[in-house]
Biopython code that builds the backbone (N, CA, C, O; Angstrom):
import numpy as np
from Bio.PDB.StructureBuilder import StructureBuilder

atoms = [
    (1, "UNK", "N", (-8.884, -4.947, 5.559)),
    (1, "UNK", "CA", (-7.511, -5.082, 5.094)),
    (1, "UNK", "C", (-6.848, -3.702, 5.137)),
    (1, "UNK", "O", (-7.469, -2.775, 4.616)),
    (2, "UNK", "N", (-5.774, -3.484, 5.643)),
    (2, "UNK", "CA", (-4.760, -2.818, 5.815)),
    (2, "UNK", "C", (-3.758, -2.011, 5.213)),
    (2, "UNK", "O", (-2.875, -2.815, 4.913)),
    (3, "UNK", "N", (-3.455, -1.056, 4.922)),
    (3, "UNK", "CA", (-1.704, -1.156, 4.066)),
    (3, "UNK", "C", (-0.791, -1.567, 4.593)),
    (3, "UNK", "O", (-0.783, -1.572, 5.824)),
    (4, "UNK", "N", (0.319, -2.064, 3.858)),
    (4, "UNK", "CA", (1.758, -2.510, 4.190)),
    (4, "UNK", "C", (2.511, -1.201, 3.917)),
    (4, "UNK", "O", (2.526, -0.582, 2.854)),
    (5, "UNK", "N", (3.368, -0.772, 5.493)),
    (5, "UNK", "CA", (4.563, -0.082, 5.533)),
    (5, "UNK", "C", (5.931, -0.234, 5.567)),
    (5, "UNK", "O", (6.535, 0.138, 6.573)),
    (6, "UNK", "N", (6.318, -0.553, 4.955)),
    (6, "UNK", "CA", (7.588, -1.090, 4.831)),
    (6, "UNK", "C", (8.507, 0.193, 5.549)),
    (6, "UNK", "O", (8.454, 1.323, 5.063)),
    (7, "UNK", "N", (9.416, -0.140, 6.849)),
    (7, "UNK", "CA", (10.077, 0.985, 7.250)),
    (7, "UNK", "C", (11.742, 0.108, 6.918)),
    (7, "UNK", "O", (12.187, -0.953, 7.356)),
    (8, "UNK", "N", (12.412, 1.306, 5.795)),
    (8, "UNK", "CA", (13.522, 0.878, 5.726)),
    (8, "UNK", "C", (14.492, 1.193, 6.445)),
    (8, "UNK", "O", (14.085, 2.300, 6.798)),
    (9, "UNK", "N", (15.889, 1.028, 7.153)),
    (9, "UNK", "CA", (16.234, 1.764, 7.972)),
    (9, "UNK", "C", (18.411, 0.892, 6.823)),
    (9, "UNK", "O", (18.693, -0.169, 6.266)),
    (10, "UNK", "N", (19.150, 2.137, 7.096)),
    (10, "UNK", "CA", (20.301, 1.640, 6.062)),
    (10, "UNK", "C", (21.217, 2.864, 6.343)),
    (10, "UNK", "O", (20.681, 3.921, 6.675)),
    (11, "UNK", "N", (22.174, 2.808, 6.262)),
    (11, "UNK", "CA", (23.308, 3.866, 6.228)),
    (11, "UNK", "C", (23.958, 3.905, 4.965)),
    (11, "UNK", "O", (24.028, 2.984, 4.151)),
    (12, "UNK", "N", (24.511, 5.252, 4.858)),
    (12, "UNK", "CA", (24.859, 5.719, 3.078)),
    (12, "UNK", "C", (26.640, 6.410, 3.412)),
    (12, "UNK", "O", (26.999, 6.627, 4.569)),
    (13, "UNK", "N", (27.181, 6.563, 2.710)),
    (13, "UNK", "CA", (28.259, 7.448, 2.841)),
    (13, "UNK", "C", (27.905, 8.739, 2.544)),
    (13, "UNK", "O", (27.100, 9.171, 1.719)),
    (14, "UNK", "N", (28.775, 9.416, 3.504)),
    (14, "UNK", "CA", (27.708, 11.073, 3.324)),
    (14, "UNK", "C", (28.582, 11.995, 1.833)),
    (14, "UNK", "O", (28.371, 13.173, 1.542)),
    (15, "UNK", "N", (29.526, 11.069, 1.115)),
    (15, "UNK", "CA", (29.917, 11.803, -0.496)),
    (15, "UNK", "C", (28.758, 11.550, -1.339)),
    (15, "UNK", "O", (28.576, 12.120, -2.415)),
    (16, "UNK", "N", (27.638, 10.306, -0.610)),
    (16, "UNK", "CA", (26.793, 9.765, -1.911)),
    (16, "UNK", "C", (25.491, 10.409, -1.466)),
    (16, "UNK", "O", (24.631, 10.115, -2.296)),
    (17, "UNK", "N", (24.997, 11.162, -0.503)),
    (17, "UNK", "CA", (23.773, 11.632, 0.046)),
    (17, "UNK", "C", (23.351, 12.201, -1.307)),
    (17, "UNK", "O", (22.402, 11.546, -1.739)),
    (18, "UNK", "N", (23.816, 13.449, -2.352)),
    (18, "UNK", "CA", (22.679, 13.593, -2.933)),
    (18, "UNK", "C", (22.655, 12.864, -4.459)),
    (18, "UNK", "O", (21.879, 13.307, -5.306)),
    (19, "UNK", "N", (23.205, 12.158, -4.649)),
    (19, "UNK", "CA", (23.138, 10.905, -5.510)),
    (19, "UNK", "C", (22.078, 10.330, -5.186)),
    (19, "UNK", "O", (21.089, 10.172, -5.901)),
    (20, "UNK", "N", (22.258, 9.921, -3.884)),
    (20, "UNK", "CA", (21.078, 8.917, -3.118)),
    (20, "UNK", "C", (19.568, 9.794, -3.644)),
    (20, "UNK", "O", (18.957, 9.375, -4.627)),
    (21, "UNK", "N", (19.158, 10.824, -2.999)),
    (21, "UNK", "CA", (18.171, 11.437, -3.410)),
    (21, "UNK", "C", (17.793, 11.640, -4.581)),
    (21, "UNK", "O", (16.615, 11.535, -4.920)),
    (22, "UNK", "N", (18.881, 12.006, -5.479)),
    (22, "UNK", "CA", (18.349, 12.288, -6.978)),
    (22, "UNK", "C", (18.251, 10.103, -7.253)),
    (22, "UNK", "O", (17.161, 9.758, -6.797)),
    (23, "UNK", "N", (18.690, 9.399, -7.561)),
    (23, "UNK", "CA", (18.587, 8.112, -7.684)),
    (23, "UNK", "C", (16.948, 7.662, -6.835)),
    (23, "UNK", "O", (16.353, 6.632, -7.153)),
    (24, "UNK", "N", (16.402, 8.642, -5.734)),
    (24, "UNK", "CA", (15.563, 7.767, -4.975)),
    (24, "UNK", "C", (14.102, 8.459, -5.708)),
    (24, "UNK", "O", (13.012, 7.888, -5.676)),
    (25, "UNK", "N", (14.276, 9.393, -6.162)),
    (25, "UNK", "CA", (12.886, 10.141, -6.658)),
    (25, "UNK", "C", (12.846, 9.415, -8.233)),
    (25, "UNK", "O", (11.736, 9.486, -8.761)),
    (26, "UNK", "N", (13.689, 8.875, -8.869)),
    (26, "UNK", "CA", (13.605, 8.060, -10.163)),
    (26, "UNK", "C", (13.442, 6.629, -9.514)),
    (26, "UNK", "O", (12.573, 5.951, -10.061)),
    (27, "UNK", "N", (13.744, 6.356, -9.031)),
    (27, "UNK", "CA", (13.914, 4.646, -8.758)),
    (27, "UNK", "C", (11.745, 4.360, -7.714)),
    (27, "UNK", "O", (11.045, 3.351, -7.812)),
    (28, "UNK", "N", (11.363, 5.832, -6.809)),
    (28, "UNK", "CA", (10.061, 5.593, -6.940)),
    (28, "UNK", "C", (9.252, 5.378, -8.054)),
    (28, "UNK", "O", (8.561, 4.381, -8.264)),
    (29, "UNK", "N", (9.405, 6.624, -8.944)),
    (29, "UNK", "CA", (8.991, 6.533, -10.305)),
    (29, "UNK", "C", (8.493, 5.489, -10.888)),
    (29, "UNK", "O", (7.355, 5.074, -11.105)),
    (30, "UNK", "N", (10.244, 4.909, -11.243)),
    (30, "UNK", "CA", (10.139, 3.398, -11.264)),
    (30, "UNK", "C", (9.572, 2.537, -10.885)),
    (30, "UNK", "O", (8.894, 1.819, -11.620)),
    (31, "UNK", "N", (9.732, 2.323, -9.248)),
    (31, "UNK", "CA", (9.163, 1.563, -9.051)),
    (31, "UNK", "C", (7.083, 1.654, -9.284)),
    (31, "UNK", "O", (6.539, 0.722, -9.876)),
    (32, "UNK", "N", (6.048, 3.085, -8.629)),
    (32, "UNK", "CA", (4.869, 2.970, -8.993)),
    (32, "UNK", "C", (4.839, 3.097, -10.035)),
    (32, "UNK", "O", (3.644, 3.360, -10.168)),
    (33, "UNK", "N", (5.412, 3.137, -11.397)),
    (33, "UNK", "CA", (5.068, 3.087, -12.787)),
    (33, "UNK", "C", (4.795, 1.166, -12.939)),
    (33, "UNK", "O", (3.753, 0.758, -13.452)),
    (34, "UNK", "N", (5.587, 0.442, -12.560)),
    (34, "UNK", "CA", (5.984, -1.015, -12.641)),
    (34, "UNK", "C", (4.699, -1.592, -12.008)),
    (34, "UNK", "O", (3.909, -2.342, -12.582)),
    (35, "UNK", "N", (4.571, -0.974, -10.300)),
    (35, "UNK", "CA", (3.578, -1.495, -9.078)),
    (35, "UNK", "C", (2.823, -0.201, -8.902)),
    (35, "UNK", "O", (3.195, 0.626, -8.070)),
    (36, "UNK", "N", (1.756, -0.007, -9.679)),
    (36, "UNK", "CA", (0.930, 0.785, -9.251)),
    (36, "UNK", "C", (0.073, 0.974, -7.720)),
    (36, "UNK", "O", (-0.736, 1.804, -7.307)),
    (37, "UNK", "N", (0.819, -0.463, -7.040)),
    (37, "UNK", "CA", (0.166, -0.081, -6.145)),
    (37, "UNK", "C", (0.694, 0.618, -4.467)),
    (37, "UNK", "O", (0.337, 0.643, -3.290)),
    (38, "UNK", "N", (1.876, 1.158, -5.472)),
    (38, "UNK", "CA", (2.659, 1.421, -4.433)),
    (38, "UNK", "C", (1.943, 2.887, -4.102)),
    (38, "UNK", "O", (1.604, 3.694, -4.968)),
    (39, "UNK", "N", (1.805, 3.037, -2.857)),
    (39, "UNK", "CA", (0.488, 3.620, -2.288)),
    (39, "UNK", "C", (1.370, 5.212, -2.301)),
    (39, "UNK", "O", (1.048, 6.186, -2.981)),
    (40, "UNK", "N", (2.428, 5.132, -1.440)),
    (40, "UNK", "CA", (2.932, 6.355, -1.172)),
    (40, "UNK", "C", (4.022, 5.976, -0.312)),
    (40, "UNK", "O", (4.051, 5.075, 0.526)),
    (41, "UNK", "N", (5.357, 7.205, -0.808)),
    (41, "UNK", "CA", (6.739, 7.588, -0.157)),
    (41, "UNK", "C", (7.192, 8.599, 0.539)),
    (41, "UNK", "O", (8.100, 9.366, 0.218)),
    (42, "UNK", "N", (6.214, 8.601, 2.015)),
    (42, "UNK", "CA", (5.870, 9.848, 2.431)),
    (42, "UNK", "C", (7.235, 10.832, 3.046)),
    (42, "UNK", "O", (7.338, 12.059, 3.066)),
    (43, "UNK", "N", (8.391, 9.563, 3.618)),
    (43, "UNK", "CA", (9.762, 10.320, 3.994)),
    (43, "UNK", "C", (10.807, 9.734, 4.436)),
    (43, "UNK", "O", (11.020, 8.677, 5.031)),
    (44, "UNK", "N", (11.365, 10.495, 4.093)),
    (44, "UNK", "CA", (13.331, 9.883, 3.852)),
    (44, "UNK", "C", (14.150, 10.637, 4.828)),
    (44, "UNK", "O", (14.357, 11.839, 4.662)),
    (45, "UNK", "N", (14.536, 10.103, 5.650)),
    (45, "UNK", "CA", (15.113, 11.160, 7.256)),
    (45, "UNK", "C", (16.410, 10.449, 7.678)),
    (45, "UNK", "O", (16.528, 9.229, 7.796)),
    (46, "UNK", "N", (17.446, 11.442, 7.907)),
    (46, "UNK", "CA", (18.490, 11.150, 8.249)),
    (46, "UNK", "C", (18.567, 10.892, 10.251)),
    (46, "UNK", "O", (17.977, 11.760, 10.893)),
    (47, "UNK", "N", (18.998, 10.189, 10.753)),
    (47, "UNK", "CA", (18.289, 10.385, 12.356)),
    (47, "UNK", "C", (19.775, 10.279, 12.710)),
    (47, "UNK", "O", (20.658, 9.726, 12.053)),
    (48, "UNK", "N", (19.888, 11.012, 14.049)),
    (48, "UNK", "CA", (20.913, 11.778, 15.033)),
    (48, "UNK", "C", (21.983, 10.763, 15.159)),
    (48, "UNK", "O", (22.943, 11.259, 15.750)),
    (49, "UNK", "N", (22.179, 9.528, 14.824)),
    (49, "UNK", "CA", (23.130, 8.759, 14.573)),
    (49, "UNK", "C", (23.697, 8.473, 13.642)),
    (49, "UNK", "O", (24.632, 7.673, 13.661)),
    (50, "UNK", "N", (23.316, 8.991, 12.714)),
    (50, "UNK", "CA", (23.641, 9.208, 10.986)),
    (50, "UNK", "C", (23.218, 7.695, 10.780)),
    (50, "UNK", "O", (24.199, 6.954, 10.719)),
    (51, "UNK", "N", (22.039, 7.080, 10.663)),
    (51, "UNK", "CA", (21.264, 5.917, 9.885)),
    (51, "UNK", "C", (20.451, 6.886, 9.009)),
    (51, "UNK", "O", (20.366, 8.101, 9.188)),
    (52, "UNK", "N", (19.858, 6.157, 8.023)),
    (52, "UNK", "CA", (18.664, 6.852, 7.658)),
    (52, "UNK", "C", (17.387, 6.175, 7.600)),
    (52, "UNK", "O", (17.407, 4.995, 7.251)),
    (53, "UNK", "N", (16.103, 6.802, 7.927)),
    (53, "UNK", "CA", (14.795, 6.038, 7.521)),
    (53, "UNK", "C", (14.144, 6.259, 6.544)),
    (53, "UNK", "O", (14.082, 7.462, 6.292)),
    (54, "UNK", "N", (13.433, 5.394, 5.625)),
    (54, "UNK", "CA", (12.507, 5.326, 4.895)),
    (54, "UNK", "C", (11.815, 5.017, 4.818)),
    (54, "UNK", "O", (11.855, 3.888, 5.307)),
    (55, "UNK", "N", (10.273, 5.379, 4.204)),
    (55, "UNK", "CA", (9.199, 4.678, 4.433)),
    (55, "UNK", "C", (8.260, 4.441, 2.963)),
    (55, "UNK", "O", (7.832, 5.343, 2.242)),
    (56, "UNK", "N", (8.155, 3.544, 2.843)),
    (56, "UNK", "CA", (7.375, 3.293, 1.474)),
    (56, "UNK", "C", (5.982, 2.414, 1.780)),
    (56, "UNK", "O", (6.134, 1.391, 2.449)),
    (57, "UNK", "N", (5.054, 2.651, 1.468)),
    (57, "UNK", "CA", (3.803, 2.650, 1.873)),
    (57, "UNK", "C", (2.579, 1.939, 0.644)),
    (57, "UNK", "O", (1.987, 2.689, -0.132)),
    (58, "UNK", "N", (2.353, 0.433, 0.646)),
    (58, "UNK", "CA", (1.951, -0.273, -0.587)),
    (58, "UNK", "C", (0.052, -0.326, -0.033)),
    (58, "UNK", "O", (-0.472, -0.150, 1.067)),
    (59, "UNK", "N", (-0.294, -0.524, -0.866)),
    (59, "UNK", "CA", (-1.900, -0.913, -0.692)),
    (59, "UNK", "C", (-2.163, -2.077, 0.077)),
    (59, "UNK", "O", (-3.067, -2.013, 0.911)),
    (60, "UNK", "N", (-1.599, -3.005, -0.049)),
    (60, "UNK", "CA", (-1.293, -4.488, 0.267)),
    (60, "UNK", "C", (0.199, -5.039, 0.512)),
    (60, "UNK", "O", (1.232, -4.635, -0.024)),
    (61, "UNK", "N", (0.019, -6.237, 1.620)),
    (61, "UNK", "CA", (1.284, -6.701, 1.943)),
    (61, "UNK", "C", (1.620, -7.764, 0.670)),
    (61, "UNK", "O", (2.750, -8.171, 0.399)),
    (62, "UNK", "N", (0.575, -8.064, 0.067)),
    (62, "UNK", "CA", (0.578, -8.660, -1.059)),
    (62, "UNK", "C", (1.329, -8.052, -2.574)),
    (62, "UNK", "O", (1.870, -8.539, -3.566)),
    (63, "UNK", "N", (0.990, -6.733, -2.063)),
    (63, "UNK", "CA", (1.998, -5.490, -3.627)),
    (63, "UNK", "C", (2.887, -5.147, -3.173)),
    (63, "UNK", "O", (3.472, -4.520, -4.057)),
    (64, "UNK", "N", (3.762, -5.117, -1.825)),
    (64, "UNK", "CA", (4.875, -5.017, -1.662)),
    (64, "UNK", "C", (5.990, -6.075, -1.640)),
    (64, "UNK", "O", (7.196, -5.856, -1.757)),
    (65, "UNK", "N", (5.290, -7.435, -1.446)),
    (65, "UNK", "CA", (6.296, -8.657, -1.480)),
    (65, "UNK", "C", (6.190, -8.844, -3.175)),
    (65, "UNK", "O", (7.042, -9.534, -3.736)),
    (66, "UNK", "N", (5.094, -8.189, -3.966)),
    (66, "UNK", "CA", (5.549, -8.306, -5.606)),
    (66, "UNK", "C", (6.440, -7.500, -5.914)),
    (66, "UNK", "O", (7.440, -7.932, -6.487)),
    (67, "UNK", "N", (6.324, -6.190, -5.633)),
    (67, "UNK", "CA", (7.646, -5.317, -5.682)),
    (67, "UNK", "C", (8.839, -5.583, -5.326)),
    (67, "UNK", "O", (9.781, -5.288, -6.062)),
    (68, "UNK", "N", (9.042, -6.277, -3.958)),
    (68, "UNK", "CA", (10.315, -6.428, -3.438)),
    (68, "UNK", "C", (11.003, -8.018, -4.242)),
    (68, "UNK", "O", (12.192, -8.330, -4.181)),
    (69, "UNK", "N", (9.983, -8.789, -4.913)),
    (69, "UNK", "CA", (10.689, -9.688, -5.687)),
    (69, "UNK", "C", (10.673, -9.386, -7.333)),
    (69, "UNK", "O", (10.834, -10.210, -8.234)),
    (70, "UNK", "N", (10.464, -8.155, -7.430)),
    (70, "UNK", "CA", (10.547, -7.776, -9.239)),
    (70, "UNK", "C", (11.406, -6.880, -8.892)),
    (70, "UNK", "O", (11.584, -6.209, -9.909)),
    (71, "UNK", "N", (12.337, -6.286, -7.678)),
    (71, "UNK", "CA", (13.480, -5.097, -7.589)),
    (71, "UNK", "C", (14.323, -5.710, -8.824)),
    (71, "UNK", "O", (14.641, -4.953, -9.741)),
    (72, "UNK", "N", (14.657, -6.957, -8.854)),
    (72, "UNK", "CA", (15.900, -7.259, -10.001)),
    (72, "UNK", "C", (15.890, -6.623, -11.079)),
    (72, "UNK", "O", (16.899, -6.189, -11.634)),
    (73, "UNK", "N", (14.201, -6.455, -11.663)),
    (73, "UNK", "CA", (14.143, -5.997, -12.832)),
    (73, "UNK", "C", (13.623, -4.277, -13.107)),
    (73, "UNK", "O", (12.968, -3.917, -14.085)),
    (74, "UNK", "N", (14.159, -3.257, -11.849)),
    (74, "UNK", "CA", (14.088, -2.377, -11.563)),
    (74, "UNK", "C", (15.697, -1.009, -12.049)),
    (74, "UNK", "O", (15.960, -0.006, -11.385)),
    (75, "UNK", "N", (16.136, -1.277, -12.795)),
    (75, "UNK", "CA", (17.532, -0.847, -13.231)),
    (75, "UNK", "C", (17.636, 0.567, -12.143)),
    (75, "UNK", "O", (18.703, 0.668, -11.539)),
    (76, "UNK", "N", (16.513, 1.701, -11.869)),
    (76, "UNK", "CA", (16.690, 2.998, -11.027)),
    (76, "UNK", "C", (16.661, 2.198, -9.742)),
    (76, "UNK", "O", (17.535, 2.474, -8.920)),
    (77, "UNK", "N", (15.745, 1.202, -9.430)),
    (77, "UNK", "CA", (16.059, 1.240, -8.427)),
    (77, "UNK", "C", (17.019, 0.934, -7.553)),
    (77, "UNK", "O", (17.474, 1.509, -6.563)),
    (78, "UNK", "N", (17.334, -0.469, -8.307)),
    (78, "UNK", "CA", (18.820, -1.053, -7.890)),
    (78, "UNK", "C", (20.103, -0.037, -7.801)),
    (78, "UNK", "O", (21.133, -0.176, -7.142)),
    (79, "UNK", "N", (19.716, 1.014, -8.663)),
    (79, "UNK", "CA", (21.168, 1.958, -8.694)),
    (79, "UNK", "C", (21.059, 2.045, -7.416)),
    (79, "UNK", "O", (22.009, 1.703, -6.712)),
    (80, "UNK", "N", (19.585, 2.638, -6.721)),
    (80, "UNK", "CA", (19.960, 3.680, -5.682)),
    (80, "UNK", "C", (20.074, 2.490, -4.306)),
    (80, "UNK", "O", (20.401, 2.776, -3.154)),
    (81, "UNK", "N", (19.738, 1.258, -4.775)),
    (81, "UNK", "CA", (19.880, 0.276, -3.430)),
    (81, "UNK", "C", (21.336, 0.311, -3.212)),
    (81, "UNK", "O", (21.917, 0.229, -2.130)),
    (82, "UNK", "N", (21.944, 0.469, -4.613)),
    (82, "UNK", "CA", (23.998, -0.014, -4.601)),
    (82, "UNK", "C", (24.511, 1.209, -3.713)),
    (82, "UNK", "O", (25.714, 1.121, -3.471)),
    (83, "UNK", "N", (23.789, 2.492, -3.093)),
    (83, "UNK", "CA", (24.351, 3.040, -2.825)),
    (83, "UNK", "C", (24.398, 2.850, -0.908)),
    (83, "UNK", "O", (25.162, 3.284, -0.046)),
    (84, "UNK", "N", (23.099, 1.936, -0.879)),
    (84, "UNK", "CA", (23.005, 1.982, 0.471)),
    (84, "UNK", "C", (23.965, 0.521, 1.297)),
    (84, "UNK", "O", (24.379, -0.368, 0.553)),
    (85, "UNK", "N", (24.135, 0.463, 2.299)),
    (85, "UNK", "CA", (25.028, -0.389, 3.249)),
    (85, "UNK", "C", (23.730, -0.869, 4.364)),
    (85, "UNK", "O", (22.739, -0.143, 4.443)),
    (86, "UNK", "N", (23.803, -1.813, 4.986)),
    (86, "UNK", "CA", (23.098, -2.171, 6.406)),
    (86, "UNK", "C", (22.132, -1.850, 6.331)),
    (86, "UNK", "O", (21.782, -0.872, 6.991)),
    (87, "UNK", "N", (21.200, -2.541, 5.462)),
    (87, "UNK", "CA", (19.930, -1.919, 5.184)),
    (87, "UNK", "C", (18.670, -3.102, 5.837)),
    (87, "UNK", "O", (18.630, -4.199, 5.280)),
    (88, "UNK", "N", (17.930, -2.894, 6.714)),
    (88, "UNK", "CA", (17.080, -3.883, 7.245)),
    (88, "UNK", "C", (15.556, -2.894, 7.099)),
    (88, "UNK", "O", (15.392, -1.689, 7.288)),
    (89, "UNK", "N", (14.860, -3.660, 6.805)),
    (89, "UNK", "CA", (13.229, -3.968, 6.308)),
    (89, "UNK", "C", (13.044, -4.623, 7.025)),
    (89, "UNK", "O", (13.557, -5.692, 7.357)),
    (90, "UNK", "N", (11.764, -3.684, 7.586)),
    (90, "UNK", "CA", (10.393, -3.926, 8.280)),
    (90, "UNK", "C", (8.965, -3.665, 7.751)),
    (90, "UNK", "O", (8.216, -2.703, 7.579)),
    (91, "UNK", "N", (8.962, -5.007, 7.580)),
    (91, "UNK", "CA", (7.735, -4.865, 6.772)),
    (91, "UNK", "C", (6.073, -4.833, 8.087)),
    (91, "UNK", "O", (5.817, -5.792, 8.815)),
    (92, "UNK", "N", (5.126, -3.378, 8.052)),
    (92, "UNK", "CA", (3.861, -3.434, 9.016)),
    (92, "UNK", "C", (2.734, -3.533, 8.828)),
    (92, "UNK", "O", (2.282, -3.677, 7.691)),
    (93, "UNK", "N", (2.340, -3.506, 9.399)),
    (93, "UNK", "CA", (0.712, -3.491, 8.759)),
    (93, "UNK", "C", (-0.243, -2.340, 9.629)),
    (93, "UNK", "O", (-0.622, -2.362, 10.800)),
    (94, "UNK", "N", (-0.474, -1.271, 8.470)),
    (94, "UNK", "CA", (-0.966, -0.281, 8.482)),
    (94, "UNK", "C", (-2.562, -0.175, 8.702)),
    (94, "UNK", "O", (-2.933, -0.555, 7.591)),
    (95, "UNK", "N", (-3.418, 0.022, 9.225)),
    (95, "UNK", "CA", (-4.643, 0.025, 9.849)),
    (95, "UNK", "C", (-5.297, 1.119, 8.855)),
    (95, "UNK", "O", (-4.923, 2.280, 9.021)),
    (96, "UNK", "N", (-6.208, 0.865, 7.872)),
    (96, "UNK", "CA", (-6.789, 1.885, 7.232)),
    (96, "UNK", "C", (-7.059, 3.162, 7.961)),
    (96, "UNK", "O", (-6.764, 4.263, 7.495)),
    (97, "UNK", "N", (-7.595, 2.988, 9.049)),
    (97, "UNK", "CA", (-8.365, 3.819, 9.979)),
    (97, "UNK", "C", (-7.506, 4.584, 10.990)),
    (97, "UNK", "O", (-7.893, 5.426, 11.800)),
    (98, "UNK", "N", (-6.106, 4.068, 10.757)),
    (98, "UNK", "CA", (-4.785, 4.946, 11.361)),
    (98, "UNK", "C", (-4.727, 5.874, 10.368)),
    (98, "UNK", "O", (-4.184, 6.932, 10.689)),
    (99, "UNK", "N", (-5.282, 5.746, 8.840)),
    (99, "UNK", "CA", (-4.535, 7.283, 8.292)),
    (99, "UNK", "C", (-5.374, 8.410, 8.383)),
    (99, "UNK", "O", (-6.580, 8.448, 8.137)),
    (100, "UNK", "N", (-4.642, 9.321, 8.755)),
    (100, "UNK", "CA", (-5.390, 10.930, 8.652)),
    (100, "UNK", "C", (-5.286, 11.841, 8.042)),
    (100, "UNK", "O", (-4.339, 12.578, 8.319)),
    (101, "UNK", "N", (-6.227, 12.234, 6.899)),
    (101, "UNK", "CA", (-5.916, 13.116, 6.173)),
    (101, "UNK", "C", (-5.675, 14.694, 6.585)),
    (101, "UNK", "O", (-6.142, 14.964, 7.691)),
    (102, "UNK", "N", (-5.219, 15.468, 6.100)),
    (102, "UNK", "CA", (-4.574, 16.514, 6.203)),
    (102, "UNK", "C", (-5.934, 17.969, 5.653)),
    (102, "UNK", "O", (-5.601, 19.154, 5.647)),
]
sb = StructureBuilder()
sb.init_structure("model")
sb.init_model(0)
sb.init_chain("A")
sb.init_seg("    ")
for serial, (resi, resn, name, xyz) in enumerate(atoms, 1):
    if name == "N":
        sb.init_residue(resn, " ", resi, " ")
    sb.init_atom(name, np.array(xyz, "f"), 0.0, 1.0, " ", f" {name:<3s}", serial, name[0])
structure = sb.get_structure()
């Protein structure tokens, strides 16, 4: 069994960029305090068309579809979702044996 990578991909208005950031380091918080099994939020990248990517990284595809249906009851996180527009999720499946430690 695998991890689930969820790659988010969403555009922001660039008055709300560091709202967005300060809102996204509380609303993780949030969220692995809630879902401990949220594995890791390795990076948040603005790309040459002004979209941005994100990547949030669960133990299981099983702890990320619990997370993504308990967001309601997430108050940080929802702030920082209100800030984003055109936001599409891709949810992958991560190969234990793809990660490399450092």
């Amino acid at each position: 069994m695998g991890y689930c990578a969820e790659i988010v991909t969403f555009t922001i208005d660039d008055a709300d960029i560091a709202t967005f950031l300060e809102r996204r380091r509380a609303a993780i918080a949030e969220v692995k305090s809630a879902h401990p099994q949220l594995w890791a939020v390795p990076m948040c990248a603005r790309r040459a068309d002004g979209t941005w990517v994100d990547v949030w990284i669960y133990e299981t595809r099983q702890a990320a579809e619990a997370a993504n249906s308990d967001a309601g009851n997430l108050p940080r996180f929802l702030a920082m979702a209100d800030l984003l527009d055109n936001i599409e999720i891709e949810a992958t499946d991560m190969p234990v044996d793809a990660i490399t430690p450092l």
